[in-house]
C-alpha positions in Angstrom: 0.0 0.0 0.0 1.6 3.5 -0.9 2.2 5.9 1.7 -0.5 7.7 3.3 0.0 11.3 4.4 -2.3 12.5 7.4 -4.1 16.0 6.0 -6.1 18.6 7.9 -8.2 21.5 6.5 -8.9 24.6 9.1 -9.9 27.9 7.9 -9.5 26.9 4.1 -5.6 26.5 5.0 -4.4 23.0 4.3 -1.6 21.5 6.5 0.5 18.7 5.1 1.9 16.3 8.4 5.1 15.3 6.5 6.4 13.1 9.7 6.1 9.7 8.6 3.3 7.4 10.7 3.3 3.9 11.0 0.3 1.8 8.8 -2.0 1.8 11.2 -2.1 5.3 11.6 -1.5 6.0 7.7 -4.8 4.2 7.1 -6.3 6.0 10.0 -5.3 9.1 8.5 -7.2 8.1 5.1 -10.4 7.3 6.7 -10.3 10.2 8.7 -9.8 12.1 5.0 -12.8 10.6 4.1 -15.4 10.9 7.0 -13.8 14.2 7.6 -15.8 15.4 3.9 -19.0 13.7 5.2 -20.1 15.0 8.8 -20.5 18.1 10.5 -17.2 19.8 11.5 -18.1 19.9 15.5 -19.4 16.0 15.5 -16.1 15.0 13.8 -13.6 16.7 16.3 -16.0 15.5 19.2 -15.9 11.7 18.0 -13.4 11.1 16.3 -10.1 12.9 16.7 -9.8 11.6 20.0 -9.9 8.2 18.6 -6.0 6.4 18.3 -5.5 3.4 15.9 -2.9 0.5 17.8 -3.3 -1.8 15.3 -3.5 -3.2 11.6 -2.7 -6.9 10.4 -3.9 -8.5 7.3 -6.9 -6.4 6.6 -8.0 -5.8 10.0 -7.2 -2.4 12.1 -7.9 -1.9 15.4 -8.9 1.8 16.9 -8.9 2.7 20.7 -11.6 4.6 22.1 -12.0 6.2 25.7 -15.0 4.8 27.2 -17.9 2.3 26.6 -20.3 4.8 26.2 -17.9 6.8 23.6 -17.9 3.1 21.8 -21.8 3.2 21.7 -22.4 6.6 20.5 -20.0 5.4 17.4 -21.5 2.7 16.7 -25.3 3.9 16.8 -24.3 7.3 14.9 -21.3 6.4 12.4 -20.9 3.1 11.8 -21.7 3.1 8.2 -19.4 6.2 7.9 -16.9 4.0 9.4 -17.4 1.0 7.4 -17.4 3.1 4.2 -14.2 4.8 4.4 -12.6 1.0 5.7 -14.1 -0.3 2.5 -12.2 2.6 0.4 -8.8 2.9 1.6 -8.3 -1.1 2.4 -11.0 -3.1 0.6 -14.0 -5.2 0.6 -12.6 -7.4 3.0 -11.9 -4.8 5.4 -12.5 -5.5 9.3 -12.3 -3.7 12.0 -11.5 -3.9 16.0 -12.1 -1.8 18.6 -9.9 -1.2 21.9 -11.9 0.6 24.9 -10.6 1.9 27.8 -12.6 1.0 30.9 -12.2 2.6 34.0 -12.2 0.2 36.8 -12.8 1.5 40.0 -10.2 -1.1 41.5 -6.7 -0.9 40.1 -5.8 0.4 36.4 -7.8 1.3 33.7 -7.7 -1.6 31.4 -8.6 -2.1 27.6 -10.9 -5.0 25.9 -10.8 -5.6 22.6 -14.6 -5.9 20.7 -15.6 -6.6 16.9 -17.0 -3.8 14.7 -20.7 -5.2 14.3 -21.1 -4.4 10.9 -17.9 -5.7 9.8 -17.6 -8.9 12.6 -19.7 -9.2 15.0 -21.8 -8.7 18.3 -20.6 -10.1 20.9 -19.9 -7.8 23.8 -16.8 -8.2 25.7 -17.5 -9.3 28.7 -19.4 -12.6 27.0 -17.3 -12.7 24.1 -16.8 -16.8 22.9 -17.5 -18.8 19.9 -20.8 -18.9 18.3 -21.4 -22.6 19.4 -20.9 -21.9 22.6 -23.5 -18.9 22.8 -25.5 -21.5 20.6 -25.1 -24.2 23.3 -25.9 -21.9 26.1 -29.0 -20.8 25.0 -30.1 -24.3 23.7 -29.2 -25.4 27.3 -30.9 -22.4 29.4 -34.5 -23.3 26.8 -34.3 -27.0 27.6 -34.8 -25.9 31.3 -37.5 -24.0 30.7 -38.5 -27.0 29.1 -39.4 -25.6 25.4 -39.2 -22.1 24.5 -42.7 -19.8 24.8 -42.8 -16.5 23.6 -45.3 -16.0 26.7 -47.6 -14.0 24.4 -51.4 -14.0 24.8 -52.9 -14.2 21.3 -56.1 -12.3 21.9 -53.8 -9.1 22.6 -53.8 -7.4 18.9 -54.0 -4.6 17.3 -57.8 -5.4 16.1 -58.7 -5.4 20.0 -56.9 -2.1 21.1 -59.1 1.2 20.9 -57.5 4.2 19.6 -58.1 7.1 21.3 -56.4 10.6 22.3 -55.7 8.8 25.3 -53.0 6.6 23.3 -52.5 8.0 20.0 -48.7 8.4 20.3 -48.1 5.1 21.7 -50.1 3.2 19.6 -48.8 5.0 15.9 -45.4 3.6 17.6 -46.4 0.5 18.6 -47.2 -0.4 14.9 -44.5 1.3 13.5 -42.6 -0.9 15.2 -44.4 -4.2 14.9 -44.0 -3.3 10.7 -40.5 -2.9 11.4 -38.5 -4.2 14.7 -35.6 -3.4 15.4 -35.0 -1.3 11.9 -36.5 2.1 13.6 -35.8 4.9 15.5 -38.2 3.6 18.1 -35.8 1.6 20.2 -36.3 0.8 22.6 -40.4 1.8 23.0 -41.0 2.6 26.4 -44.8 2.8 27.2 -46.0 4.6 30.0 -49.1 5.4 32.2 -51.5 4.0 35.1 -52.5 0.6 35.9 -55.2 -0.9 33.7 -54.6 1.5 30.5 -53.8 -0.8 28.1 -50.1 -1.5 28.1 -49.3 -5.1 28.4 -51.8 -5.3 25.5 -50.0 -2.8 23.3 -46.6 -4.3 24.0 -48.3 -7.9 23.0 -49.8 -6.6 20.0 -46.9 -5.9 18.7 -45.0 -9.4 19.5 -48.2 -10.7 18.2 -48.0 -8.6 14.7 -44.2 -9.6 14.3 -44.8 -13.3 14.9 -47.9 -13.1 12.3 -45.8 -11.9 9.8 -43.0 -14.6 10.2 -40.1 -11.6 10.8 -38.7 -13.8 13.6 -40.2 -16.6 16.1 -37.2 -15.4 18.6 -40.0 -13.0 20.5 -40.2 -13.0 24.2 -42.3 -11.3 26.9 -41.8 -11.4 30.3 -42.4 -9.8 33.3 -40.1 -7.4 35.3 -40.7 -9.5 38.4 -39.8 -13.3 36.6 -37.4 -11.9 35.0 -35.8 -10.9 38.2 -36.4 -14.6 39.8 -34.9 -16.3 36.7 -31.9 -14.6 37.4 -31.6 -15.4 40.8 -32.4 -18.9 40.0 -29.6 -19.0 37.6 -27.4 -17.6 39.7 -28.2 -20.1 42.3 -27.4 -22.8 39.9 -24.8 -21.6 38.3 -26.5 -20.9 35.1 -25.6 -17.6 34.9 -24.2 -17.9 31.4 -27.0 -20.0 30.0 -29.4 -17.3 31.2 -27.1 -14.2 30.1 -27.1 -16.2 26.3 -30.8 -16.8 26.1 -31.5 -13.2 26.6 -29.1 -11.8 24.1 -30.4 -14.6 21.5 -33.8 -13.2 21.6 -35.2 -10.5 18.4 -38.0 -8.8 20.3 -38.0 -8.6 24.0 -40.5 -7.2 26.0 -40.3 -6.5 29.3 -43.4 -5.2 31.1 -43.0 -2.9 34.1 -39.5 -1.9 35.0 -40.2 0.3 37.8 -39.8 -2.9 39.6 -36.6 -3.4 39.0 -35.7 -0.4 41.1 -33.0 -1.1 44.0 -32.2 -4.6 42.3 -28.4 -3.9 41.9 -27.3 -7.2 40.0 -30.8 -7.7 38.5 -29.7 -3.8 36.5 -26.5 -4.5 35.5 -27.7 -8.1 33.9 -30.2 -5.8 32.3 -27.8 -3.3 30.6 -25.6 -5.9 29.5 -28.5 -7.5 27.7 -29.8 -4.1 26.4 -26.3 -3.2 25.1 -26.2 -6.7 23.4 -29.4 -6.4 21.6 -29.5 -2.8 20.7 -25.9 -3.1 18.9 -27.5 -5.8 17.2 -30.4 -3.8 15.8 -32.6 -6.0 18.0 -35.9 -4.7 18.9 -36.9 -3.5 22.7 -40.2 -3.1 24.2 -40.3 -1.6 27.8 -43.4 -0.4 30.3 -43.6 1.4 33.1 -46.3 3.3 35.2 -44.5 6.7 35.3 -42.1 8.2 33.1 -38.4 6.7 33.2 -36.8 9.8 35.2 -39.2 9.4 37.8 -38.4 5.8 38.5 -36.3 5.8 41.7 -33.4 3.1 42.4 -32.4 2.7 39.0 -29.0 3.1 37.6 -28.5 6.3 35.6 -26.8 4.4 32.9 -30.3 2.3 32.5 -32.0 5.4 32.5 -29.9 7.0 30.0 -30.6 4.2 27.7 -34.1 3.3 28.1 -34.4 7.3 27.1 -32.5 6.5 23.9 -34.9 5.6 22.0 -39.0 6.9 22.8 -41.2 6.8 25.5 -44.8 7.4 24.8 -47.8 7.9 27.8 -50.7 6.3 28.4 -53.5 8.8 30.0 -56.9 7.5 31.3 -59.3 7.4 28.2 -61.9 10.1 27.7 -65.4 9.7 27.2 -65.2 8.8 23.6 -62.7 6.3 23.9 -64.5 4.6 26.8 -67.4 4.1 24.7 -65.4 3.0 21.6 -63.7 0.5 24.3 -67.4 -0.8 25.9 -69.1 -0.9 22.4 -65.9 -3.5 21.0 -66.4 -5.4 23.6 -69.8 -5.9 23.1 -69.2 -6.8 20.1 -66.7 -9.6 21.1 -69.3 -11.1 23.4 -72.0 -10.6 20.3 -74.2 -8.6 22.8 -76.2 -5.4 22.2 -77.0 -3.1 24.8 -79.6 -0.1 25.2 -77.6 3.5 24.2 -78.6 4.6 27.9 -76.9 1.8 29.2 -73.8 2.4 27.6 -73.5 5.8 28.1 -74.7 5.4 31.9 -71.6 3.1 31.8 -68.8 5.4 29.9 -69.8 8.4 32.0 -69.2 7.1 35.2 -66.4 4.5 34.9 -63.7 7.0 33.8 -60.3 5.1 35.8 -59.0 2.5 33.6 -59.8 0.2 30.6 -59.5 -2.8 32.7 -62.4 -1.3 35.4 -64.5 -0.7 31.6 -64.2 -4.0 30.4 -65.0 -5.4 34.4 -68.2 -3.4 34.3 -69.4 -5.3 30.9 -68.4 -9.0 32.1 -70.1 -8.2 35.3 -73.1 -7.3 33.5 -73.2 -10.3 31.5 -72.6 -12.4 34.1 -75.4 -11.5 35.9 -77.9 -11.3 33.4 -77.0 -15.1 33.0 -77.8 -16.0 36.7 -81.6 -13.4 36.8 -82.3 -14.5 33.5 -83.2 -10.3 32.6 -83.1 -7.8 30.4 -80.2 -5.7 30.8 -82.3 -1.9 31.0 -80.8 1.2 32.8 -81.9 0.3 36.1 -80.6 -3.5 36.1 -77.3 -1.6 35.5 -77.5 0.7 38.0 -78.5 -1.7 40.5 -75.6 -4.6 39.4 -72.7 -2.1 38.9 -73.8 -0.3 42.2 -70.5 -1.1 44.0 -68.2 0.0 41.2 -70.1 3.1 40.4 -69.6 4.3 43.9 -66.7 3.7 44.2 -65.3 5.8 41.0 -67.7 8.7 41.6 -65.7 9.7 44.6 -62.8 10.8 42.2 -63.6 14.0 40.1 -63.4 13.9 36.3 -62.7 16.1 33.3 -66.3 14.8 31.8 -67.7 16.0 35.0 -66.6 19.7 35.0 -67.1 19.2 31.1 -70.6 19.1 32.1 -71.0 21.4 34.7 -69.6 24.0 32.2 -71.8 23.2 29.4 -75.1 23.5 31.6 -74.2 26.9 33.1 -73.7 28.9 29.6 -76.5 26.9 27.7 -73.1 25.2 25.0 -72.6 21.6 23.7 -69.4 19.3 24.5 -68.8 19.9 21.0 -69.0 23.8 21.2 -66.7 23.6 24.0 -64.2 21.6 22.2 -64.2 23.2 18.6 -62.8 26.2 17.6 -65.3 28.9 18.0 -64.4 31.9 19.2 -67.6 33.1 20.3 -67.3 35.0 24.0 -69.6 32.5 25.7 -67.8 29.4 24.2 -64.6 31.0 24.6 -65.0 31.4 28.1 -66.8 28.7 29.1 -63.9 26.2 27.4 -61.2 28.5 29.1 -62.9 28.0 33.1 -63.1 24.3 32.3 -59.6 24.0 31.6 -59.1 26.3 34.8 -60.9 24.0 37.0 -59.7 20.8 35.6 -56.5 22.0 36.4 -57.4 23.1 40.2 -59.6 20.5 41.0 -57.8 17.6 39.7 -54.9 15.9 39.2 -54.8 15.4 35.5 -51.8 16.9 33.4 -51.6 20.0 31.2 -51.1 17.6 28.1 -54.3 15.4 29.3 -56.6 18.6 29.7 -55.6 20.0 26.6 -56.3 16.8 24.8 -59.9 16.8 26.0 -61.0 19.9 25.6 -60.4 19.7 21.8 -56.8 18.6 21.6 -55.0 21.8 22.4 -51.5 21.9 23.0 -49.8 22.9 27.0 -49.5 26.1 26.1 -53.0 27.0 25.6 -54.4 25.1 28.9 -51.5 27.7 30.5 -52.8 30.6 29.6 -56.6 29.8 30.2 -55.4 29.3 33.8 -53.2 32.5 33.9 -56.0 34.2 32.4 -58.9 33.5 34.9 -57.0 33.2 37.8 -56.6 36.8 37.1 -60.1 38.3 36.1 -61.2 35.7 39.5 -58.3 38.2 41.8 -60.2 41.5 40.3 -63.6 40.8 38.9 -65.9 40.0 41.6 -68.5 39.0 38.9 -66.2 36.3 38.0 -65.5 34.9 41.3 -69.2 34.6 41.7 -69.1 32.7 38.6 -66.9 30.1 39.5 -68.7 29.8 42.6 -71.5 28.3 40.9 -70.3 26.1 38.3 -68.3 25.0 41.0 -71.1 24.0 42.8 -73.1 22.4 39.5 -69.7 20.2 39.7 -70.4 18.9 43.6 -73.8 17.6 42.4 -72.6 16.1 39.4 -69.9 14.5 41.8 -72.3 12.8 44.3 
């Protein structure tokens, strides 16, 4: 190979390095040439002048970076920069090894040495071995789970999930990446919210999509909790590897409800290992959680700081619309028809979670069995009389929705279009007032049900009457009695 010269552009003056290099870092200097022309100036001084090639024999070189992490952001950001300019100065048969530096907290920093995954492999360093062994670990960890079960539940698809303003995000996500796992820039999915919103059935719809399509029969859901007892079990058996190679084997993994994994020390660090693993390897992850990922306490800002790479979408407690939607398919899964006042007596008061919905209707049905009835308004009332009380103690958006709409004489759909009349105007700007004093629910989660406004507009409807309610008597006395319109509605 003819000498390679290192050159450096900086303010339109070129500077020739006429010191000879050894080949490793003549090649070096050639691929730097050549991603140099490609990125942005700032991203290539960041990444990768600090990089140092050690190495080259045959057709492999071998580069040291400073840190895992530094390793990552290469791989997940340049890698096919990185493969390209290999491929041009030394060949299609170009490979390429990395050295990283890792910091031990105990003695000297060390290095490891780990394959480019595009050129190589994916094996991370700390499980690094032939492919029949990973092969036999994993056949070895499945035979004592006797055969392998992807754990999914079949009647959790896409054709039994309501859509709703409640979920939108999440669910345009979720089938993204059920069309295309581990190929988007969806990963991992983290889906967020309450109990009983719908997200172990999102997360199986999409296992359920992939495995209908035949992308890959490698799909695996599990819970945060089993997960957590496998690996102790495997520890306790010394099947630690067997365990660590069934995980990384796997396409799509889910794993429901990570908040649990919270103070579980050894439990975390299996988990990033796998996560690291799989996401190098363009391997799709599903995670869910009931609060978003920075609020989760006890776990490991590294975990955190991945989970985050990729997006996490919320779940909020379905409105009106989409609680009927939800009652109405399941109706139609049991072949049952109900009376409109019975359905609506049903999606205005049972407003907490799909899975208190969807209780309501098996309840129903299950007691019109034993009486042998019609099911009219006041068999309902009379069956679901335990559940209704209960969740009338907790105020609702539908509630002061209500309240609103009878004091100034306006429709739901006046208060939620775009009308600017005075009345509609400030009828739809005291509800969004009030639903943010008297309950719990979010800026984002108001502003989606009154019309699916943005933050910034449920802000300044509360700026704006909490004002005229300090200096206009009128309006205090206004409040007042919508306020009490609400208590009734309430009891």
């Amino acid at each position: 190979m003819p000498e390679v010269t290192s050159m450096f552009l900086s303010d339109n003056q070129q500077i020739v390095d006429q010191i000879p290099h050894s080949m490793e870092r003549q090649i070096w200097d050639a691929c730097l040439n050549d991603i140099r022309e490609k990125i942005n100036p700032l991203a290539f001084k960041t990444w990768f002048l600090p990089i140092r090639p050690v190495g080259f024999s045959g057709s492999e070189l071998t580069i040291e970076v400073p840190s895992q992490f530094f390793y990552e952001w290469i791989e997940e950001n340049y890698s096919s920069f990185l493969k390209k300019a290999l491929t041009n100065v030394i060949g299609a048969e170009a490979r390429l090894m990395y050295s990283i530096v890792m910091d031990k907290s105990q003695g000297q920093p060390v290095t490891i040495e780990l394959p480019h995954q595009n050129v190589i492999g994916n094996n991370l360093p700390e499980h690094r071995g032939s492919s029949d062994v990973m092969q036999k670990a994993t056949a070895s960890f499945e035979r004592n789970l006797a055969r392998f079960e992807t754990q999914l539940n079949q009647k959790y698809t896409f054709d039994t999930l309501i859509r709703g303003d409640c979920n939108s995000l999440a669910f345009a996500a979720s089938k993204s990446v059920a069309q295309n796992p581990g190929q988007n820039a969806f990963n991992p999915l983290v889906i967020y919210g309450g109990v009983g919103l719908g997200k172990t059935h999102m997360m199986q719809a999409i296992g359920n999509t992939v495995r209908e399509n035949k992308m890959t029969d490698r799909i695996l859901y599990v819970s945060s909790e089993k997960f957590a007892i496998d690996f102790v079990n495997a520890i306790q058996n010394g099947k630690i590897q067997e365990f660590s190679s069934f995980y990384r084997s796997i396409d799509v993994l889910i794993i429901d409800d990570i908040q649990f994994f919270s103070g579980k020390e050894k439990t975390q660090e299996e988990i990033f290992h796998i996560f690291n693993t799989l996401h190098q390897s363009n391997k799709q992850i599903i995670l869910s959680a009931d609060r978003p990922i920075k609020e989760i306490k006890g776990i490991e800002d590294r975990l955190i700081s991945r989970f985050n790479w990729g997006l996490s979408a919320d779940i909020q407690p379905p409105d009106y619309e989409t609680r009927k939607a939800i009652i109405l398919s399941k109706l139609h899964q049991s072949g049952v028809n109900l009376d409109e006042a019975v359905i609506e007596f049903i999606a205005t008061n049972v407003t907490e979670n799909v899975r208190e919905l969807e209780g309501c209707i098996v309840k129903l049905l299950a007691a019109q069995s034993l009486d042998n009835r019609d099911i009219d308004l006041q068999f309902t009332k009379s069956t679901l009389k335990d559940i209704i009380r209960h969740t009338a103690k907790r105020l609702t958006l539908d509630i002061i929705e209500k309240a609103v709409c009878s004091y100034f004489s306006i429709t739901p759909n006046d208060l939620k279009g775009k009308s600017k009349k005075k009345e509609i105007a400030m009828g739809r700007q005291i509800a969004m007032y009030l639903s943010k004093m008297m309950t719990d629910s979010s800026l984002k989660t108001i502003g989606l049900h009154f019309g699916g406004r943005d933050h910034s507009t449920v802000i300044h409807a509360v700026n704006t009457i909490g004002k005229r309610k300090e200096s206009v008597l009128e309006e205090r006395k206004k409040l007042e009695e919508i306020k009490k319109r609400i208590e009734i509605l309430s009891m």
